[in-house]
N, C-alpha and C positions, 0 to 999 in steps of 0.2 A: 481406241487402243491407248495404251500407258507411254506414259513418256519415262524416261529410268534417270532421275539424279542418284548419283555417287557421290559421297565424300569421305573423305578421308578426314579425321580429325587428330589432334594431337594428344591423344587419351582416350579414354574408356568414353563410349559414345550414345552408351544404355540411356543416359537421361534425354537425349536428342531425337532416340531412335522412339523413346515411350510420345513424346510430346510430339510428334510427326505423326504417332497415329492415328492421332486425336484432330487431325487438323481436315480441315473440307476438302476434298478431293482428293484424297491420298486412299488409293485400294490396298497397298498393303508393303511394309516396311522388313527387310531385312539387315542383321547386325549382327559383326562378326568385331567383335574388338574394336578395333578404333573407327572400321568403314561402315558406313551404313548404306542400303539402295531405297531409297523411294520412289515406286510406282504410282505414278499419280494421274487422274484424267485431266484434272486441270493444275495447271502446273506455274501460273501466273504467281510472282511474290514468293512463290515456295523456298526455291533456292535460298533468296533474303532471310526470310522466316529462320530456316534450318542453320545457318551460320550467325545467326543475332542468337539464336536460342544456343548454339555452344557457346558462342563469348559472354555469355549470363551465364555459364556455366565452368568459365574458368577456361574454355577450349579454342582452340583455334584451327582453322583449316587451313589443311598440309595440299588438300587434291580436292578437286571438286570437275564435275564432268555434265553432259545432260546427254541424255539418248533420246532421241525422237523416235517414236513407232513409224517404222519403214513399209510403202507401200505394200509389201506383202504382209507384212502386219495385219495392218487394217483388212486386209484383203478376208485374212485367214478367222480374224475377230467377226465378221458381216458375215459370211456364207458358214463360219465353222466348219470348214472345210481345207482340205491338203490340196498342197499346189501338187502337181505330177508333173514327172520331169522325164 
């Protein structure tokens, strides 16, 4: 399962969000103006990586967050399948 960094930067975040999706273990990046999410399997450095790569770019982070894939997560990723409630 994906791990979800969020950041927030202080400007336009296109250049962050292209060069994230280039990077080794990142399954796939979304960018809404200044925030960007990266889903990543491996998620080691990443965080660093993504805030060195705005401040080369003139930016700096406002918010930054991580989301672990939560045991129903993984759960729902390995069987492909819905939990029933």
């Amino acid at each position: 399962a994906d791990t979800v960094l969020t950041l927030v930067f202080n400007g336009d975040a296109t250049v962050v969000a292209e060069r994230a999706e280039r990077l080794d273990g990142v399954e796939r990046v979304e960018r809404e103006g200044e925030k960007i999410r990266v889903f990543a399997r491996e998620s080691d450095g990443l965080l660093g990586t993504l805030i060195e790569t705005g401040s080369q770019s003139g930016l700096s982070v406002r918010d930054a967050s991580s989301l672990l894939p939560s045991l129903e997560t993984v759960f729902l990723e390995l069987t492909g399948g819905e939990t029933t409630q």
